[in-house]
C-alpha positions in Angstrom: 42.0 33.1 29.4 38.5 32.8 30.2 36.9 29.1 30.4 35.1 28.9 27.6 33.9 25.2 26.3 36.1 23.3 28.9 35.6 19.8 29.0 33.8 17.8 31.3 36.7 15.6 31.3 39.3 18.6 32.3 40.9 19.4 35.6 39.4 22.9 36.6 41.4 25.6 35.9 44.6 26.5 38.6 43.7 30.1 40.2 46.2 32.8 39.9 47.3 32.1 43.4 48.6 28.4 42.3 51.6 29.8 41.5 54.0 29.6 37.9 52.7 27.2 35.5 54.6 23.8 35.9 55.1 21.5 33.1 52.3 18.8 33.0 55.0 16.3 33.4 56.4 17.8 36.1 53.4 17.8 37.7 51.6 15.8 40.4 50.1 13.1 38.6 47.0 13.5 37.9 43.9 10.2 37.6 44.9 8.6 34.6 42.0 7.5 32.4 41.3 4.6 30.2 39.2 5.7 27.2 37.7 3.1 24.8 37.7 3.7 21.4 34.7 3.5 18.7 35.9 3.7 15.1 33.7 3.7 12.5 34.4 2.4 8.5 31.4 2.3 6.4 28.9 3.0 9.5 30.2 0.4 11.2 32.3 0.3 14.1 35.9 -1.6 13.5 39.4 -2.2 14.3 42.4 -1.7 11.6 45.7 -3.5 11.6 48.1 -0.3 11.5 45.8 1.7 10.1 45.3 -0.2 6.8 41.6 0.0 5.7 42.1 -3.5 4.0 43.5 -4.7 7.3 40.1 -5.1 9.2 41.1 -7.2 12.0 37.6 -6.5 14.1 34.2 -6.0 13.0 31.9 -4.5 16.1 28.5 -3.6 14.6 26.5 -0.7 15.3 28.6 1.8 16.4 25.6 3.7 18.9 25.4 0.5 20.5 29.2 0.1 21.2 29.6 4.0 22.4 26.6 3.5 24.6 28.1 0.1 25.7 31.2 1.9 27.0 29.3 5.0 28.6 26.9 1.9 30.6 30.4 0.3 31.8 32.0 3.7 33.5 34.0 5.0 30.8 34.8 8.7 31.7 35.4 9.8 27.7 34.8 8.1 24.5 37.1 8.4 21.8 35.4 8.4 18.6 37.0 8.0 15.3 35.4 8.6 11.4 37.9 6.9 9.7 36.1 7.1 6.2 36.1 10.9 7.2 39.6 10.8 7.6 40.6 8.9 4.3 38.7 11.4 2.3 39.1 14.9 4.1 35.8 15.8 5.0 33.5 15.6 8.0 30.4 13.8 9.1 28.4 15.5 11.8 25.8 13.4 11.7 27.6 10.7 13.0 29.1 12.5 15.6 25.5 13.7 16.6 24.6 9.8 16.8 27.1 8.9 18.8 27.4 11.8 21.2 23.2 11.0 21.8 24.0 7.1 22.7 27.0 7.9 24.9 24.9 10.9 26.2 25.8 11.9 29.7 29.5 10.6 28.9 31.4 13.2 26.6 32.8 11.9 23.5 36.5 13.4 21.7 35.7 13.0 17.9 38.2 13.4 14.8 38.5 12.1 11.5 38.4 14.3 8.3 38.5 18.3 10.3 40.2 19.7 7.5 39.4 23.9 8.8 38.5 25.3 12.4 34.9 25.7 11.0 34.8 21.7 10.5 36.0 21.5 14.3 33.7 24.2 15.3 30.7 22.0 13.3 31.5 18.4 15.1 31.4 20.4 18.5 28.2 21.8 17.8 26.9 18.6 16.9 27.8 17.2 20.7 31.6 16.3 20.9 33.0 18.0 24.3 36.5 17.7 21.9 37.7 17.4 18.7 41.1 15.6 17.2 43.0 17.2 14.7 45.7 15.7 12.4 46.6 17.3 9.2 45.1 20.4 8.9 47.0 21.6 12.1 50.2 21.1 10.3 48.9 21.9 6.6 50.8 25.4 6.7 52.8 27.3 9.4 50.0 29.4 11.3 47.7 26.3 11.3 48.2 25.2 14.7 48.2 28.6 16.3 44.8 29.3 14.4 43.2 26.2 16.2 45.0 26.5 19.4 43.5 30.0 19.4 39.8 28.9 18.5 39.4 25.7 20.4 41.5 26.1 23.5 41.0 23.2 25.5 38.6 21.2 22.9 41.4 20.8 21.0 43.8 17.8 21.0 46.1 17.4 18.4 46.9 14.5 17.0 50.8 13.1 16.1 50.7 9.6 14.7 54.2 8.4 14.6 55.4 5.8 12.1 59.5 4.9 11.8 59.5 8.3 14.0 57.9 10.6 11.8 54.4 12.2 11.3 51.6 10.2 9.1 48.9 12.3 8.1 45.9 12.1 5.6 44.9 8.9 7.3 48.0 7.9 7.9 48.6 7.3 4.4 51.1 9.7 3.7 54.7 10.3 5.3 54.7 13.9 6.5 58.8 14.0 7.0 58.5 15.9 10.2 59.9 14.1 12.9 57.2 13.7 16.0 59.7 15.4 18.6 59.9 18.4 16.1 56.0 18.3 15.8 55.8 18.0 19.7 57.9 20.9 20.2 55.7 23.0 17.6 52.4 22.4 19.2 53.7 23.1 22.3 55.0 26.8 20.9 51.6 27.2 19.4 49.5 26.9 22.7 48.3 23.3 22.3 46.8 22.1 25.4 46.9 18.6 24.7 48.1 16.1 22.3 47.4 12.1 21.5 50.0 10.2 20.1 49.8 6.8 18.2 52.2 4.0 17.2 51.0 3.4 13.8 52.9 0.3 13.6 51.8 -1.1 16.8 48.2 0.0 16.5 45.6 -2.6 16.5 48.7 -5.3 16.9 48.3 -6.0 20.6 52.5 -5.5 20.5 52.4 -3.3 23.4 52.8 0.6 23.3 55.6 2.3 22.1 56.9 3.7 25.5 60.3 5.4 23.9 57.6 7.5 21.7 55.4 8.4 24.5 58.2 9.5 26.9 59.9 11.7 23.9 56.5 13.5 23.1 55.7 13.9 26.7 59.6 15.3 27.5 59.8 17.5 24.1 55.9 18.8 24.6 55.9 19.4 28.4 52.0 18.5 27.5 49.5 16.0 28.6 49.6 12.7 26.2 47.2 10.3 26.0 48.9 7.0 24.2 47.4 4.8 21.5 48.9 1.8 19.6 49.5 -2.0 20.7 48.2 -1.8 24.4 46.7 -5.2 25.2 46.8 -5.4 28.8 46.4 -4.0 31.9 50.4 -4.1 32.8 50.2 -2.2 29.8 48.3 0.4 31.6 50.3 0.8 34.6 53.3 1.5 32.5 51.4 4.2 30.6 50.6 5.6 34.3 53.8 5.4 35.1 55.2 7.5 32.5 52.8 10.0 33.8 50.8 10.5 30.9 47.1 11.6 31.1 45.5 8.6 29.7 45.5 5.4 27.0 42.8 5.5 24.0 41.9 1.5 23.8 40.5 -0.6 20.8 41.1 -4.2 20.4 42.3 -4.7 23.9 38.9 -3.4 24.9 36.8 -5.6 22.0 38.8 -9.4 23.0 38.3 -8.9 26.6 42.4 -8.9 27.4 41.4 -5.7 28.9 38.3 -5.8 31.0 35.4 -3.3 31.1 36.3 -2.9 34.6 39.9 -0.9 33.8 37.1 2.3 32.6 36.4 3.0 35.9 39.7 2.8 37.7 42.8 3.8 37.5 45.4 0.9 37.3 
């Protein structure tokens, strides 16, 4: 497959000389990253409480300011989240322009309301290295193989767990697909990578869901990045330790329990 749009943030490709392909958590592990997270409610950058918009437990100002705080501190990726986008299905590229331009030379992953390939295709043209996609992968059955196919590598999908099943639409609506069944799927459909959050934990400081992680990581065969709860740096090395590929980091980040310092080393 040729190497088209891959990521500053991605490994190179393995040569055909490397031998079979090896499931990513079989392999050596690989430098995991911490990537802080900017999302944005009413141009504003915020934290939730589990994803409620009434629930706004953090309010963190201009969101430029904070991406570009993150790129001056080391961060290696910025994770960069519309939420208004994703409570009412549609895209703002503007804002992903913005916020690509303050972060500027450090790549940003953006998601919130891609609801087609050509809204994917739009926020990477407007400067994210990536994009995150929720609900329209699993809107119908070919969905996921028609982004897998059309992004490659600057595609993550996204499964948001809550009581062990698949919130989409903003995580406002209860998908009935358990997240092992939606791991397996992606994996089938040539997903290269996936990020999974703990809806209940997220924005709780409770610590991350480690059970979830390691089922989406064993069921996938795929590189995870976790989300939801982490609050500390201990945190972190058991997210390492699972060999995962990285933790996305809000609030943890914003009340200082985890310091600036964690974006430029691996704990």
């Amino acid at each position: 497959m040729a190497d088209r749009g891959r990521s500053e943030v991605d490994p190179p490709p393995s040569s055909p000389e490397s031998g079979p392909t090896v499931p990513a958590n079989q392999r050596e592990p690989r430098t995991f990253v911490v990537i802080p997270a900017v999302d944005v409610l009413d141009d504003e950058a915020v934290r939730l409480a589990q994803g409620d918009f009434d629930r706004v437990t953090h309010e963190a100002g201009d969101p430029a300011g904070l991406a570009a705080r993150y790129a001056a501190a080391g961060a290696a990726l910025i994770h960069v989240v519309d939420l208004d986008g994703a409570r009412r299905g549609r895209i703002r590229p503007d804002l992903v322009s913005r916020l690509a331009e303050a972060a500027a030379p450090v790549p940003i992953q953006a998601s919130g309301g891609i609801r087609s390939v050509a809204d994917a295709e739009t926020l990477l043209a407007a400067g994210a290295a990536r994009v995150i996609v929720g609900t329209a992968a699993f809107a119908e059955p070919a969905a996921l193989e028609g982004f897998a196919a059309a992004l490659d590598n600057r595609l993550v999908v996204a499964l948001d767990a809550r009581d062990g099943r698949l919130a989409l639409s903003g995580w406002l609506h209860d998908s009935g697909i358990a997240v092992e069944q939606a791991a397996e799927l992606c994996a089938a459909a040539g997903v290269r990578r996936l990020h999974c959050t703990a809806v209940d934990r997220d924005g709780t400081m409770a610590g991350p869901d480690l059970d979830l992680l390691a089922r989406v990581r064993d069921r996938s065969g795929l590189p995870v990045l976790a989300a939801g709860g982490i609050r500390s740096e201990a945190d972190l090395a058991q997210l390492s330790g699972l060999g995962l590929e990285g933790a996305v980091v809000g609030r943890a980040l914003l009340e200082g329990t985890i310091p600036l310092e964690a974006l430029r080393r691996q704990p």
